[in-house]
Backbone as CSV, one residue per row, in Angstrom:
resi,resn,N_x,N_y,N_z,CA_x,CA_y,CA_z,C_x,C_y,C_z
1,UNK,-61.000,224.238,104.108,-59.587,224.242,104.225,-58.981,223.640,102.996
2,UNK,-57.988,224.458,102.227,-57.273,223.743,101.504,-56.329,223.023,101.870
3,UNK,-55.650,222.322,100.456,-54.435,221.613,100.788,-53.197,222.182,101.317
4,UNK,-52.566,221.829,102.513,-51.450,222.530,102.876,-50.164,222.098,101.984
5,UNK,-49.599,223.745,101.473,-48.146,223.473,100.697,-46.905,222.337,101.600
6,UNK,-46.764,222.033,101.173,-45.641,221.036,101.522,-44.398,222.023,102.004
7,UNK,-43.911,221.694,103.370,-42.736,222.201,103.627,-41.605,221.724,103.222
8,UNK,-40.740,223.363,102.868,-39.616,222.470,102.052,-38.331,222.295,102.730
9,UNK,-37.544,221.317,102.995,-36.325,220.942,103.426,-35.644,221.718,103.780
10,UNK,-35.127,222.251,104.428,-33.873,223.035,104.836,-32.940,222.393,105.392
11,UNK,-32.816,220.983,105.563,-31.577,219.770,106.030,-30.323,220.459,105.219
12,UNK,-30.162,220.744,104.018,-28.982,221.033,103.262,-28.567,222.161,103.371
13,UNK,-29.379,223.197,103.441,-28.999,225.210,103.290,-28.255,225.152,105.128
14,UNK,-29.309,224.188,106.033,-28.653,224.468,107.625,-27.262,223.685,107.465
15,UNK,-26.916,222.065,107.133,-25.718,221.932,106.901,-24.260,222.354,106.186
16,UNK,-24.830,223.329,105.532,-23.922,224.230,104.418,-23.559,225.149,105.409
17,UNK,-24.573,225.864,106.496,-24.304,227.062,106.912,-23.487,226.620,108.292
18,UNK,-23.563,225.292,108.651,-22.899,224.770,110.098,-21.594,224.839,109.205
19,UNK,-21.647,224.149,108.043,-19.916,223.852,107.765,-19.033,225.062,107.084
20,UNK,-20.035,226.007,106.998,-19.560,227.427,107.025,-18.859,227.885,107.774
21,UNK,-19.844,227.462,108.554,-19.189,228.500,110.210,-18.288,227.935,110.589
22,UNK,-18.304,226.469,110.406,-17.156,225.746,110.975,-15.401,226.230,110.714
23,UNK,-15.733,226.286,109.145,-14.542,227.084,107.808,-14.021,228.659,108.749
24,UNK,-14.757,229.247,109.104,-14.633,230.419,109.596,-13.954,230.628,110.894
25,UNK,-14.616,229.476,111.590,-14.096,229.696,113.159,-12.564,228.857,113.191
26,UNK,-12.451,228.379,111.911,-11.148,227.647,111.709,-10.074,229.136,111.091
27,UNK,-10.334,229.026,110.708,-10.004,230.336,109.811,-9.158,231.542,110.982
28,UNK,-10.326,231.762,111.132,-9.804,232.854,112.867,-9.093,232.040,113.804
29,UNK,-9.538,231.020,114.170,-7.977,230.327,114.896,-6.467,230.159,114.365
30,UNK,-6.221,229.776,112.851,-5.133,230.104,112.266,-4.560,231.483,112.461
31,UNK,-5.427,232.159,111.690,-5.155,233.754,112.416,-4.717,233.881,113.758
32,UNK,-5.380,233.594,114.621,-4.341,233.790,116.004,-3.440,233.155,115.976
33,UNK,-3.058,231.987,115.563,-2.251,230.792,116.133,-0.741,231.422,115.444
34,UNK,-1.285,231.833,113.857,0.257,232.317,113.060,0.079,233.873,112.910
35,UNK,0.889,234.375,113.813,0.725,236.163,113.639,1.179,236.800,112.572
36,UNK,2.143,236.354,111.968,2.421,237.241,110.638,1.594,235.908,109.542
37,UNK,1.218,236.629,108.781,0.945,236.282,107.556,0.942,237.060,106.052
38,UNK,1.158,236.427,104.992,1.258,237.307,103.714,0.130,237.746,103.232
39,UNK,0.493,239.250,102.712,-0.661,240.128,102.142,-0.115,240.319,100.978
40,UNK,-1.038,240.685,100.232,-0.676,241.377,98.698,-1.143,242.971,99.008
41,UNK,0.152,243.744,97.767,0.260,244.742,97.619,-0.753,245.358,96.741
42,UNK,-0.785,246.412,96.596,-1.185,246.976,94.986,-0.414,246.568,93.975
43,UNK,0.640,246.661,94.042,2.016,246.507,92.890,2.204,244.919,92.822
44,UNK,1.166,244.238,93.897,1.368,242.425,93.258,2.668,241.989,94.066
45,UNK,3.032,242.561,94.758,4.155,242.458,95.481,4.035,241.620,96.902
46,UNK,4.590,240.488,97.733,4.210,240.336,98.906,4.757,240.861,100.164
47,UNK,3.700,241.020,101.283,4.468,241.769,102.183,4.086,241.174,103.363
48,UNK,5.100,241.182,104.651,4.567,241.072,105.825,2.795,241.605,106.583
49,UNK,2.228,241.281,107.175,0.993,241.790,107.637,1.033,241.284,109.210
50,UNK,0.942,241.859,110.178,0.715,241.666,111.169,-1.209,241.084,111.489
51,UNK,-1.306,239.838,111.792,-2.522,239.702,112.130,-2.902,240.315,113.403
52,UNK,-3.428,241.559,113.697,-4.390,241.596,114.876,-5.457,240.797,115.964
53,UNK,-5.714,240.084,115.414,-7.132,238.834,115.897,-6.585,238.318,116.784
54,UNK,-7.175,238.731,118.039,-7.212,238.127,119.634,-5.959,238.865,120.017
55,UNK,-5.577,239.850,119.565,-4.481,240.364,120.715,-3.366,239.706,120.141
56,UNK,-2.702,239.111,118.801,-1.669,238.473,118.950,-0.212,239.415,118.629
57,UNK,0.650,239.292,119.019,1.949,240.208,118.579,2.696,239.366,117.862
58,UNK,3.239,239.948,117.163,4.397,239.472,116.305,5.507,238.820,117.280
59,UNK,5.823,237.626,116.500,7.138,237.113,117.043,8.091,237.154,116.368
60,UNK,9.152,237.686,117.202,10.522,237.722,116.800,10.899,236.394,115.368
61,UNK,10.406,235.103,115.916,10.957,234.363,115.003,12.145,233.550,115.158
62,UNK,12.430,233.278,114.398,14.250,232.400,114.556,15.307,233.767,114.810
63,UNK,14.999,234.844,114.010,15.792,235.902,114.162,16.850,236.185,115.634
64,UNK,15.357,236.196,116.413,16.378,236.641,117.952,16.709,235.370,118.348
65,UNK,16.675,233.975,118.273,17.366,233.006,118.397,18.481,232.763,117.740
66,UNK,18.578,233.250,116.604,20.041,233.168,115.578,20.809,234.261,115.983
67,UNK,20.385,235.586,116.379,21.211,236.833,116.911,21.668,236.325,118.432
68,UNK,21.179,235.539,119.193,21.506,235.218,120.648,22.203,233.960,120.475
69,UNK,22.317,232.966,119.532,23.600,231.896,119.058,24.459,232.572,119.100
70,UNK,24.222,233.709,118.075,25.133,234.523,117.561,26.165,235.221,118.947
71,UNK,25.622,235.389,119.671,26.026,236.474,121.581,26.512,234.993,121.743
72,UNK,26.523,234.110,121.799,27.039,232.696,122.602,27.971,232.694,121.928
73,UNK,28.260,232.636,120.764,29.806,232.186,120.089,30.636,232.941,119.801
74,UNK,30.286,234.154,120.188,30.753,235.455,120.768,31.422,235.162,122.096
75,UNK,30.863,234.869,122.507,30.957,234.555,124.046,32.016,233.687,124.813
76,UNK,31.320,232.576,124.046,32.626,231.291,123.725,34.328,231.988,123.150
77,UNK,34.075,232.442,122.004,35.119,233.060,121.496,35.998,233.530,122.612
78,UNK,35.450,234.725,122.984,35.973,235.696,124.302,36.532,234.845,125.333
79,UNK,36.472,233.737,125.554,36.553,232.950,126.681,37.805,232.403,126.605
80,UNK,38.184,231.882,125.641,39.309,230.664,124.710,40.787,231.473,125.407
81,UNK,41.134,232.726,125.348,41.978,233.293,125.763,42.222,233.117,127.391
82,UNK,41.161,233.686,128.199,41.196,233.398,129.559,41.423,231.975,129.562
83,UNK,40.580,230.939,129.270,41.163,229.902,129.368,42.478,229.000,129.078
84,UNK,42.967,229.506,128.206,43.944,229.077,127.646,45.280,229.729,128.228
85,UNK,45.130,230.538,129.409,45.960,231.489,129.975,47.722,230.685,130.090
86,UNK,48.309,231.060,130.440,50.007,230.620,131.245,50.011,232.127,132.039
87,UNK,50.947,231.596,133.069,51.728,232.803,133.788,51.545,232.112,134.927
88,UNK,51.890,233.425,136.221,51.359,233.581,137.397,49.740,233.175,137.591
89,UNK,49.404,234.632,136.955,47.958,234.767,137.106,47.033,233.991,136.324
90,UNK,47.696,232.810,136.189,46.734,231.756,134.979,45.570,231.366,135.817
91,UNK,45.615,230.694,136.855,44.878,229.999,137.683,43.493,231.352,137.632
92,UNK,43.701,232.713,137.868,42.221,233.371,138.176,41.850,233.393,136.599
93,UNK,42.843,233.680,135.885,42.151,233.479,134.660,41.541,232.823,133.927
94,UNK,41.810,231.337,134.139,41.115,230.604,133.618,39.994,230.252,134.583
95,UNK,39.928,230.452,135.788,38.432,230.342,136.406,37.697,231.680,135.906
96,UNK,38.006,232.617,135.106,37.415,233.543,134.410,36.670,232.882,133.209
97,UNK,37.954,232.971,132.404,37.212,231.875,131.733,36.383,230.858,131.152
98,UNK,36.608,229.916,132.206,35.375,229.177,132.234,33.898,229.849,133.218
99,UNK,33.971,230.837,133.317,32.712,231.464,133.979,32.435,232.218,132.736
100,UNK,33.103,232.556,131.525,32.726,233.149,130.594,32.173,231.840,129.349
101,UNK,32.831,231.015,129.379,32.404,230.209,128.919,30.832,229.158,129.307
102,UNK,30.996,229.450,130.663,29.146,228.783,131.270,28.256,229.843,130.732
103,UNK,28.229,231.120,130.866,27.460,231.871,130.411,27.159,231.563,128.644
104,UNK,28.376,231.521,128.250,28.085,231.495,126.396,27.235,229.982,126.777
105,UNK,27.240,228.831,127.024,26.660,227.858,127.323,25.004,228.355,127.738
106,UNK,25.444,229.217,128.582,23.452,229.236,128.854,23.040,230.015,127.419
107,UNK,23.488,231.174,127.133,23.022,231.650,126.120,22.497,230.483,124.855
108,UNK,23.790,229.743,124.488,23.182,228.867,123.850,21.926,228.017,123.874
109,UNK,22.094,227.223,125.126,21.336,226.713,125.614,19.717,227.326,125.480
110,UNK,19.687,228.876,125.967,18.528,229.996,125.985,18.213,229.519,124.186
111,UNK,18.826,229.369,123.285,18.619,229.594,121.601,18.038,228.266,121.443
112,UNK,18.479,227.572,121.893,18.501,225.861,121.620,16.940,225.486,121.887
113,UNK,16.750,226.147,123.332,15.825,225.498,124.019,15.024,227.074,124.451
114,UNK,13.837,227.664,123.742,13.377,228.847,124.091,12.542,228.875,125.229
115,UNK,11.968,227.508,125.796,11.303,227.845,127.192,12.190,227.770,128.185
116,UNK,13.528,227.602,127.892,14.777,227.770,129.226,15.116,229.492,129.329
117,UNK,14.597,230.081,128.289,15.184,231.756,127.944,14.858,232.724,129.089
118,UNK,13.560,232.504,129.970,13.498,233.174,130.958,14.607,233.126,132.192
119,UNK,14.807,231.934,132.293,15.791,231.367,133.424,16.836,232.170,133.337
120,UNK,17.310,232.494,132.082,18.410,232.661,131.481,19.045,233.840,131.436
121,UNK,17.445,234.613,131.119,17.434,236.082,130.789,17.647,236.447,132.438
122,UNK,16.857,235.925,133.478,17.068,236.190,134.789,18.386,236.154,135.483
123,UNK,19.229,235.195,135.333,20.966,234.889,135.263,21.659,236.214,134.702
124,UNK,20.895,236.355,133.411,21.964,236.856,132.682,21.836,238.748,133.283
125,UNK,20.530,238.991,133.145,19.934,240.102,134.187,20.948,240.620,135.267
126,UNK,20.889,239.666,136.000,21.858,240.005,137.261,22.988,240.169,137.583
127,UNK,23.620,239.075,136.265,25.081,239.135,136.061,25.545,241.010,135.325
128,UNK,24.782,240.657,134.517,24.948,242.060,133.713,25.095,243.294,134.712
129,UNK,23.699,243.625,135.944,23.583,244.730,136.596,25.328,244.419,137.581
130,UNK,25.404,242.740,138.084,26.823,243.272,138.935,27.947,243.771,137.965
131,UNK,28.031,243.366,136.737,29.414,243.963,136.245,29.031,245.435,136.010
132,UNK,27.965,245.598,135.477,27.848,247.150,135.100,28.215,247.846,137.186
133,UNK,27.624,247.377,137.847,28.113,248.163,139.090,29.787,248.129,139.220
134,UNK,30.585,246.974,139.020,32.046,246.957,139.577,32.334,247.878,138.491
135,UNK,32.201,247.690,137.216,32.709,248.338,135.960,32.705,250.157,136.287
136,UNK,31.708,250.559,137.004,31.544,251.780,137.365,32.600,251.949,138.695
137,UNK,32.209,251.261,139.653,33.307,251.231,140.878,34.328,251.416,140.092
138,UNK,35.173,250.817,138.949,36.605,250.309,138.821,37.010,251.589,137.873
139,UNK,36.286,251.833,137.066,36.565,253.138,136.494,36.518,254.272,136.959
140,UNK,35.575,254.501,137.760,35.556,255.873,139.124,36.809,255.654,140.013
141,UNK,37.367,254.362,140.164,38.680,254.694,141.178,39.850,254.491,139.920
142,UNK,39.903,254.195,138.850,41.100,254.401,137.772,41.531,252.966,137.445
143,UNK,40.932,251.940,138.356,41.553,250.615,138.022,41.750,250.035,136.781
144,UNK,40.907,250.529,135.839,40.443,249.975,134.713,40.282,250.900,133.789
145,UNK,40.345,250.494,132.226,39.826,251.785,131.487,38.893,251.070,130.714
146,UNK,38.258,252.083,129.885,36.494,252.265,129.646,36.785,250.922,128.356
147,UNK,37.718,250.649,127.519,38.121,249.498,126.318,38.120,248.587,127.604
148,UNK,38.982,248.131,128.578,38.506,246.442,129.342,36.933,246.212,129.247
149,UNK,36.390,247.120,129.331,34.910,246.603,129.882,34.203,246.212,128.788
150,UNK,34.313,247.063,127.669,33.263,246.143,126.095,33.135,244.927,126.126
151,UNK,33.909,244.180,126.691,33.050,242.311,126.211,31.816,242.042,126.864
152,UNK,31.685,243.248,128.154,30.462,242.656,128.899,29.183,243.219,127.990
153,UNK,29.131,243.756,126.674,28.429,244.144,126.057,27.880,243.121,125.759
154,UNK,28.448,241.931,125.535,27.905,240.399,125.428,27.178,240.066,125.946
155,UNK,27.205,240.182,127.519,26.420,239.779,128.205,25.388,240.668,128.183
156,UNK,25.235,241.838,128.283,24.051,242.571,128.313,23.237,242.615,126.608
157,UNK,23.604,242.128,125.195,23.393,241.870,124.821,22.693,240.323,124.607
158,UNK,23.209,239.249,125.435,22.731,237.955,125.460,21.497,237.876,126.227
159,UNK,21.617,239.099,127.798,20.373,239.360,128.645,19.191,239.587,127.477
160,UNK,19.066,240.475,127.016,17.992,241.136,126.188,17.744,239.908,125.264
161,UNK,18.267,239.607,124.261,18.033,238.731,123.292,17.326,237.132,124.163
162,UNK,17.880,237.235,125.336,17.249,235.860,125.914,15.890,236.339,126.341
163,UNK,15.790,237.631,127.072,14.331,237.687,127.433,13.329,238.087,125.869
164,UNK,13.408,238.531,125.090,12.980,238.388,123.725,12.442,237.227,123.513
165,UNK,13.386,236.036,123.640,12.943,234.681,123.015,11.700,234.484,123.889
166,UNK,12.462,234.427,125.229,11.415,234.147,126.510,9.885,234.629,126.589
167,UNK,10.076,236.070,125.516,8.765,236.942,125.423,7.659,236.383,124.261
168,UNK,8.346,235.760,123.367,7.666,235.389,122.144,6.430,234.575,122.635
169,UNK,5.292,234.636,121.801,3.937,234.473,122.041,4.318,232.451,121.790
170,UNK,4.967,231.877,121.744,4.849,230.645,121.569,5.157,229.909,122.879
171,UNK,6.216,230.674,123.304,7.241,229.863,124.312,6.456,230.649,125.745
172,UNK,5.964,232.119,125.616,4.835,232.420,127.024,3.963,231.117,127.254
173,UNK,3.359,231.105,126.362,2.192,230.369,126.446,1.859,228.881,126.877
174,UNK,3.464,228.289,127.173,3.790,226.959,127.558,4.847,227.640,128.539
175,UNK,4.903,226.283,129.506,5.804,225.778,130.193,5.726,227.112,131.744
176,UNK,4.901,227.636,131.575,5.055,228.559,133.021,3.861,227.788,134.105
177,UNK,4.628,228.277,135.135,3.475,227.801,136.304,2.816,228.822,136.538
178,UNK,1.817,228.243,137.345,0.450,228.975,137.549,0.824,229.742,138.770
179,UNK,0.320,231.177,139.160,1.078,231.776,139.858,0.102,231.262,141.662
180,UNK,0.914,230.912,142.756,-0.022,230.660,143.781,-0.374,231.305,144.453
């Protein structure tokens, strides 16, 4: 029997390849965690890239939170008149009013605070389907014409933009209960 070659170390090539993997599996969690990220062009140019990895979708962003501020101070706006009413008919008007004004409040509120946006979008949901029903009643019997009804575009605009926020992959992923 000869002398046996000496085995050689592999302590360093296996710790290189753990802190490899480590780099990697970090790597792919960023990737899920931030869905858009920057790519380069051919032309050297940068561009949006949607990351795919684990199913993630793009989020809206601040965008549909700044467009749904945007439906609230809208909202608010629209309100200032009813409230600010004189006459006879001041008293229903300004309880108009301020029912136009709680809504611009949730909307806000929905922008402010994006895990309140479902609540919101659900409010705003319902409110929307009853005016769109009277709005139809009131115009099928002549009460009304088709210009009164545009402000509720607000609201059915604030609906959508709140469930948007509500939808975004940050604000799902917290704050819901577990279904029983």
């Amino acid at each position: 029997m000869g002398i046996a070659e000496p085995v050689p170390d592999l302590t360093e090539s296996i710790l290189e390849r753990i802190a490899s993997a480590d780099a990697m599996a970090a790597a792919g969690a960023a990737a899920q965690a931030v869905p858009i990220a920057r790519a380069s062009t051919s032309s050297g140019r940068n561009t949006k890239a949607v990351a795919v990895a684990g199913g993630a979708r793009p989020s809206p962003g601040p965008a549909a939170r700044w467009s749904l501020m945007c439906v609230a101070v809208a909202q608010a706006i629209a309100a200032v008149p009813h409230l600010t009413a004189a006459g006879d008919s001041a008293h229903g008007s300004r309880e108009y009013g301020a029912f136009e004004f709680a809504v611009a409040a949730a909307f806000a509120l929905a922008a402010h605070r994006p895990r309140l946006a479902g609540g919101v979008a659900a409010f705003a949901a319902v409110l929307g389907l009853s005016l769109l029903a009277t709005s139809a009643l009131d115009l099928a019997h002549g009460q009304t014409l088709a210009g009164a009804e545009i402000p509720y575009v607000l609201v059915f605009a604030g609906t959508v933009l709140s469930a948007i926020v509500a939808r975004t992959p940050a604000v799902a992923a917290r704050g819901r209960l577990a279904p029983s």
